[in-house]
N, C-alpha and C positions, 0 to 999 in steps of 0.2 A: 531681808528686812531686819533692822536691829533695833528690838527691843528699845523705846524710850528712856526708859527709865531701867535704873538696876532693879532687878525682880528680890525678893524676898523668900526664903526658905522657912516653910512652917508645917506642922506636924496636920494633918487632915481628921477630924472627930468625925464630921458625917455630912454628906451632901442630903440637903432633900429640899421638897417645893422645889425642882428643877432650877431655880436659879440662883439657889444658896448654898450654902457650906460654911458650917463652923470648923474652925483651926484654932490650935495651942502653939502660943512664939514658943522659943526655945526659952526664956525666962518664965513658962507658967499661963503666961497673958493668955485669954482667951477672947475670940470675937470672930465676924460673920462676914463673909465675904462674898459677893457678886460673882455669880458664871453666866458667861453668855452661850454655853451648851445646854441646849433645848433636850438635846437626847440622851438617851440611858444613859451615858458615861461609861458604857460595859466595860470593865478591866479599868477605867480611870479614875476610880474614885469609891476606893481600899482605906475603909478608917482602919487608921495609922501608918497607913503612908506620907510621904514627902508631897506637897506639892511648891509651887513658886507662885506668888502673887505680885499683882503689880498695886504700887499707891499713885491713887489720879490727882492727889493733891488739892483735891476738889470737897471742901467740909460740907457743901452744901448737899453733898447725895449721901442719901441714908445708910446705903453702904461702899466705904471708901475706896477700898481694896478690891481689884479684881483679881480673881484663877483663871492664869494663862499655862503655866505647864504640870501636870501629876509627873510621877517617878513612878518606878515598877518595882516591884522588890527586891530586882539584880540591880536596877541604875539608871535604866532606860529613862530618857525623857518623851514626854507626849503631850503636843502642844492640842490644848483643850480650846483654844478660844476660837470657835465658828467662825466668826465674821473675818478672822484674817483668809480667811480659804480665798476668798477672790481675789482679795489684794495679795496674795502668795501668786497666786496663777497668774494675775495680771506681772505684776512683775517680771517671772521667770518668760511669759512670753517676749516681754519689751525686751529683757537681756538673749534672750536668742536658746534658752535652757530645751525648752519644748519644741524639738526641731520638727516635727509633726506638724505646728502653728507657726512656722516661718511664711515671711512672703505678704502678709495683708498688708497694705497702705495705712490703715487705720482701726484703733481699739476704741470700741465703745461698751461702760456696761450698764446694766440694768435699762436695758432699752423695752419695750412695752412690745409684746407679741403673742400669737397663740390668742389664747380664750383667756380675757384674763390673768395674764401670767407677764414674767419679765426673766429675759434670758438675759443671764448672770453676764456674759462676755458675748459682742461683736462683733466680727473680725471681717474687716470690708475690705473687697477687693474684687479682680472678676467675679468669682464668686464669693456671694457672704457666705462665713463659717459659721453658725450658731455653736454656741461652747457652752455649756452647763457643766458649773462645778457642783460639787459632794462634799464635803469635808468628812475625813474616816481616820477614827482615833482606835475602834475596836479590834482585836485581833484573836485569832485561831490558830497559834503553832508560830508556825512559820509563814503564814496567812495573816493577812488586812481583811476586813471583811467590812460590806455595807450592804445594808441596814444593820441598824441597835437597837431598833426599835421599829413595828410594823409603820409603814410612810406610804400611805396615801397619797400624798403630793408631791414625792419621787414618783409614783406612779405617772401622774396624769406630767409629769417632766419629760418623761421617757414618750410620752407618746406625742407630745407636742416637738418634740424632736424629728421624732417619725413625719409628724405633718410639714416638717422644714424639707427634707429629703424629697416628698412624695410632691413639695411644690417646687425642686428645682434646686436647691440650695445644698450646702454643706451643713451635716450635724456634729459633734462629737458630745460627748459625754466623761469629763474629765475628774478622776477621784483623786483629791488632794489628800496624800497620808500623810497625816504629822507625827510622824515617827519615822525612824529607821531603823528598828528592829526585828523587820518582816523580809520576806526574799520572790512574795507573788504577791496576788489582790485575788478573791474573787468573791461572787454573791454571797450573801450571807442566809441562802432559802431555806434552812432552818428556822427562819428567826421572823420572815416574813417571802413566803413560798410564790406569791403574786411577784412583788415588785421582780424577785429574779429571773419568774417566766416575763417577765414585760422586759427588761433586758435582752433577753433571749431573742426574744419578737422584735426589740429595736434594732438589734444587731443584726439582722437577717432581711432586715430593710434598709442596710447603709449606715445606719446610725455607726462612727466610731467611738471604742473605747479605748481609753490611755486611762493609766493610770501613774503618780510622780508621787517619790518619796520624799521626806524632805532632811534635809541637815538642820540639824536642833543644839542648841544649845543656850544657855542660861541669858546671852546678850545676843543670840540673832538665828532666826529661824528663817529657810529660802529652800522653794522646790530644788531638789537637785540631779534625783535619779529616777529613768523610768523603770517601771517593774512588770513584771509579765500577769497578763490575766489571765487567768482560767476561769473558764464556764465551766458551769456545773452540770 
């Protein structure tokens, strides 16, 4: 997927109220930009780092500028903006990246299922695939890790997963990293000890996990490699 618009490099002062971040251009100017990252940002969002922002061109919203990619303090980019995770996965399925998700007749997402709930990707064919994506910006070493934040509603994902399985279907459970600075994935049960026992428990009922890295850069970010997970 490439970038719409050319993105903008500007210095990061401070994220907070989860949806905001003030930044300094490189002339001084100061002002307040939109993230669409609900979660802690752990490791992305370092005042005085780099990050890139997009203009929506749109005077009418209050805040004009979105944060789509932070820097690392070696270089690294890390694409921060949530809502592309599905549209990365959906993608990378249609081009044939996710050889795991080959073979369905037909992609549909946000289809209404479970309790209440709407599985991110459905993949119909003899049998339906149910696909839950994750978007995972935070990292450990050499490690991706998710959750960033303790997630209740990863929880009750994972087990509506399980109830796909346990009715006959196919489940997977698919963590989009947007970075490529990591070499494995796995739970993050330091940081919320539940969801990665409920993993554990999905995985031991069928549920698959994949997990895809993705190639990043300033004009176009696309899943491209898988990576090995480790359970904890």
């Amino acid at each position: 997927m490439k970038y719409s618009k050319p993105l903008q490099r500007v210095k990061l002062i401070q994220r907070y109220k989860r949806f905001l971040g003030d930044v300094e251009w490189p002339d001084g100017r100061k002002m307040t930009v939109h993230t669409a990252n609900t979660g802690s940002m752990l490791g992305c969002s370092t005042p005085g780092n780099h990050i890139w922002i997009r203009d929506s061109e749109n005077d009418k919203r209050k805040y004009r500028y979105s944060w789509e990619i932070s820097e690392t303090d070696d270089g690294h980019l890390i694409g921060v903006n949530t809502i592309l995770a599905n549209k990365l996965a959906v993608e990378a399925i249609e081009h044939g990246t996710i050889k795991e998700l080959l073979g369905y007749e037909n992609i549909r997402t946000e289809v209404a299922y479970g309790e209440n709930s709407r599985i991110d990707i459905l993949l119909q064919g003899d049998k339906n695939c149910y696909v839950e994506v994750k978007n995972v910006t935070a990292r450990d070493g050499k490690y991706a890790i998710f959750p960033d934040a303790v997630t209740a509603r990863g929880v009750k994902h994972l087990n509506e997963l399980v109830n796909m399985i346990q009715t006959g279907h196919r489940a997977v459970m698919l963590f989009c990293i947007q970075r490529s600075d990591i070499e494995l994935f796995r739970s993050a049960a330091e940081i919320d000890p539940l969801y990665a026992k409920t993993l554990a428990y999905a995985i031991n009922n069928g549920v698959e996990v994949l997990a895809y890295s993705v190639a990043i850069s300033v004009k176009e970010i696309k899943l491209a490699t898988a990576i090995s997970v480790k359970m904890n």
